[in-house]
Each structure stands twice: as structure tokens, then as C-alpha cells.
C-alpha distance (Angstrom), angle and dihedral (degrees) to the residues before:
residue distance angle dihedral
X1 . . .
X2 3.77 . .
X3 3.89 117.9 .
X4 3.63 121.7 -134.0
X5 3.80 110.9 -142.6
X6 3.66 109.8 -107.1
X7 4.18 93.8 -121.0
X8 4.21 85.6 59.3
X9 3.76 92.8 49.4
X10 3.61 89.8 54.5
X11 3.62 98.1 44.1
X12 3.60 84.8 51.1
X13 3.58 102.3 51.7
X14 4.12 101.5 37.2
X15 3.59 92.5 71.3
X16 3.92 94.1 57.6
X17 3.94 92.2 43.0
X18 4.19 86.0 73.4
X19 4.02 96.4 -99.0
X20 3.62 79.5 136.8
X21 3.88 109.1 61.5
X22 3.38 113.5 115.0
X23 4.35 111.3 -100.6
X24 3.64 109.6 -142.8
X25 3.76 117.9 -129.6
X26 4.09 119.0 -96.2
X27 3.75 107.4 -116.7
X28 3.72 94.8 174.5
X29 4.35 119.6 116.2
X30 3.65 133.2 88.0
X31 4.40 106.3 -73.1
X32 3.49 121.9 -160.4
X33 4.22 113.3 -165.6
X34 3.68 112.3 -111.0
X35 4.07 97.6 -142.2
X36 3.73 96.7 -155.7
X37 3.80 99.6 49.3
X38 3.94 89.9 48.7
X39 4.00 126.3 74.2
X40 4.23 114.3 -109.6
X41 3.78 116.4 -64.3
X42 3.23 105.6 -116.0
X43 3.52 135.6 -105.4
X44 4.34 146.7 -107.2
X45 3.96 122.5 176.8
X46 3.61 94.0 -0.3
X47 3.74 100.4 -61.4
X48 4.31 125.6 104.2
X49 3.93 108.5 -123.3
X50 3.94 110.8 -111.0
X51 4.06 96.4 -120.9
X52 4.52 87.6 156.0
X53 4.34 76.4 112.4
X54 3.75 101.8 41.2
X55 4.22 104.7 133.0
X56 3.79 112.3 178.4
X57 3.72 118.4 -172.8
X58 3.70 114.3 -150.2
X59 4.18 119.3 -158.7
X60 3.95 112.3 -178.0
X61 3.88 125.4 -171.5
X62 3.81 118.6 -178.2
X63 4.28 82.4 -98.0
X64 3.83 97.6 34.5
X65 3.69 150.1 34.0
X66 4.08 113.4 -167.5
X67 3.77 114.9 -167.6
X68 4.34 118.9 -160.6
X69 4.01 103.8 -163.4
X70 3.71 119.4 -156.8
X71 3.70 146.6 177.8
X72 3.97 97.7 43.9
X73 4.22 106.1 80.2
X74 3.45 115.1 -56.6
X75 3.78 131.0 -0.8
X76 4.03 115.6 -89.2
X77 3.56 126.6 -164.5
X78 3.63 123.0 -169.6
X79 4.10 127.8 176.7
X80 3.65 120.7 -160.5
X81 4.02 122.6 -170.1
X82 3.83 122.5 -129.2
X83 2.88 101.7 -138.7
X84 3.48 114.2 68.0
X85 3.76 91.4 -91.0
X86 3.76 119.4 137.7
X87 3.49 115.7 -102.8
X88 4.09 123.4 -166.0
X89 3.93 123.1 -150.9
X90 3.68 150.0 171.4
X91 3.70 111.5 -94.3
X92 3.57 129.7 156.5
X93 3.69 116.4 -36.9
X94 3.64 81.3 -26.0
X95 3.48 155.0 19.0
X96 3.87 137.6 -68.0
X97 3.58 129.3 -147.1
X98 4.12 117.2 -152.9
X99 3.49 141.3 161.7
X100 4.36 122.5 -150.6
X101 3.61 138.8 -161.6
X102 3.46 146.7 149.6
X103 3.79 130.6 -80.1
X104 3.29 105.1 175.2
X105 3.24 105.3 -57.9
X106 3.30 101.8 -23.2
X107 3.59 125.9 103.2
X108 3.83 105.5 -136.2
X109 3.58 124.1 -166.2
X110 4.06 128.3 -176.3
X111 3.76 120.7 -171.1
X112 3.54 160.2 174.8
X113 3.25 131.1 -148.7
X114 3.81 126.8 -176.9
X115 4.33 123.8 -179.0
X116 4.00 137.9 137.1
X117 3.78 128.5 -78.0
X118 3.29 127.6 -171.0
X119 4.02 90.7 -98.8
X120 4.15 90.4 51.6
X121 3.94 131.3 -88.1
X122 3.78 125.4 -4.1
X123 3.66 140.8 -158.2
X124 3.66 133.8 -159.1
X125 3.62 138.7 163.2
X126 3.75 121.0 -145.9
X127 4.11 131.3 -171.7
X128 3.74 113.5 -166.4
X129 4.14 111.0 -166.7
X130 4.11 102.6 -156.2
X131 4.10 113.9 -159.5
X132 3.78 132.8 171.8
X133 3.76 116.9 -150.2
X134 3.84 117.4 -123.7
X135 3.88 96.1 -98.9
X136 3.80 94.7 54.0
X137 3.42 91.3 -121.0
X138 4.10 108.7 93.3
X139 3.80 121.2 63.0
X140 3.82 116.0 -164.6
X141 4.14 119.8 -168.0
X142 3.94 106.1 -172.6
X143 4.15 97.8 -170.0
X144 3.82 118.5 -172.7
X145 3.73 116.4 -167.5
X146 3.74 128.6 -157.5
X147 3.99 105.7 -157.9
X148 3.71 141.3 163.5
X149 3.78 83.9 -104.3
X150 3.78 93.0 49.9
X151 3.80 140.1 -87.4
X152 3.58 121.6 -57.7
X153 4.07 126.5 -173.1
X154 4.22 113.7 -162.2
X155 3.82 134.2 174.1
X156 3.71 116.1 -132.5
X157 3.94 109.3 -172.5
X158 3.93 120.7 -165.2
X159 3.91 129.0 -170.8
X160 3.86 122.8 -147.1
X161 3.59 114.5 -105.6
């Protein structure tokens, strides 16, 4: 019987045992927007939102990924699933219904979100691409909104703290 060398064997048999599958980058930390690598905030009445204190901190679990927003009117929390599941959260003067997973390693979320303006009921969609730089240390959200008013696409960039 022929012997395999035991550095073959292995080489053979780590690839079936899942060292493979894909690992999903770590989003979690405290993020503070970096204003001049992201696009304008946008604006209501006239006037640009002041985001220069916007904080969001990010916890992930293999099933969720939980994000507390600061520095712009109240805090916000929102929780999206992993999976694919549909998640439900507060959004402006109502709620928004999404679902997440992974491409790659992007996070990719696709929404709708439904609340009262002054003229009655609207509707939006909203697809937010999530993406880690290599370092660990950059966190870009590229969010493209489908409104009444027309779709908009803008690049929010966030530094590690």
C-alpha cells in the first residue's frame, strides 16, 4: 500500500472541512462620518442637514447587525437580519421594511419605506451597498433612493473610532 505524505493528506482534506466558505467582514465599532470623503447630506426646506456629529455604532452577530445612530436628532436604532429575513424599522414618520444579505462582502440591503407627508402617504424604495475597506478601518454606505421626487445615489464614508 502506498503512503500519502502526511502534508498532502492535509491539503487534501482542509478544503472539504469548510476552510473555504466565504467569512463575512466585521462591521461592528463606533464610526464617525468623514464629511469630505462622503457626497452632500442632503437637504429639507432649503437647508443641508448638519451630519459633521453623526456616530453610528454597529453590533454584528453571525444572524444580525444592529446599528445605534447619533449626533443628528434623536438616537435611531435599526436591526437588519442576514439572512434574507425581513426586518421592520422606524423610519421617518414611518416604518421601512428590508431584507439583507451578503454579496461578497458586501452587506446589501433593499427596502421600502412607507410614512406621511404633508400631501398624504409616500413610498420609496431604498438599496444601501455596505463595504469595509481592507484595513478595517473605513466603512463606506453607498445608498440609492427611489422617491416620488426621483432617485438619488450618495456615498456616506465613516472612519473607525
Amino acid at each position: 500500500m502506498r503512503r500519502i505524505p502526511l502534508f498532502l493528506a492535509l491539503a487534501l482534506i482542509v478544503p472539504a472541512t469548510g476552510a473555504t466558505a466565504q467569512a463575512h467582514p466585521d462591521f461592528s465599532g463606533t464610526w464617525k462620518i468623514n464629511l469630505s470623503k462622503s457626497d452632500a447630506p442632503p437637504g429639507r426646506g432649503g437647508q443641508q442637514m448638519d451630519m459633521s456629529n453623526l456616530m453610528v455604532t454597529i453590533t454584528q452577530t453571525a444572524e444580525t447587525i444592529t446599528m445605534v445612530q447619533t449626533g443628528m436628532g434623536p438616537e435611531r436604532t435599526t436591526t437588519y437580519y442576514l439572512d434574507g429575513r425581513e426586518s421592520t424599522n422606524a423610519a421617518m414618520r414611518g416604518e421601512m421594511k428590508s431584507t439583507s444579505k451578503w454579496d461578497g462582502e458586501q452587506l446589501v440591503t433593499d427596502g421600502t419605506a412607507t410614512g406621511q407627508s404633508p400631501n398624504g402617504p409616500v413610498t420609496m424604495t431604498i438599496k444601501e451597498i455596505r463595504s469595509l475597506s481592507e484595513d478595517g478601518k473605513t466603512l463606506t454606505v453607498s445608498t440609492t433612493t427611489d422617491t416620488p421626487m426621483g432617485v438619488r445615489t450618495r456615498k456616506t464614508v465613516f472612519e473607525k473610532q
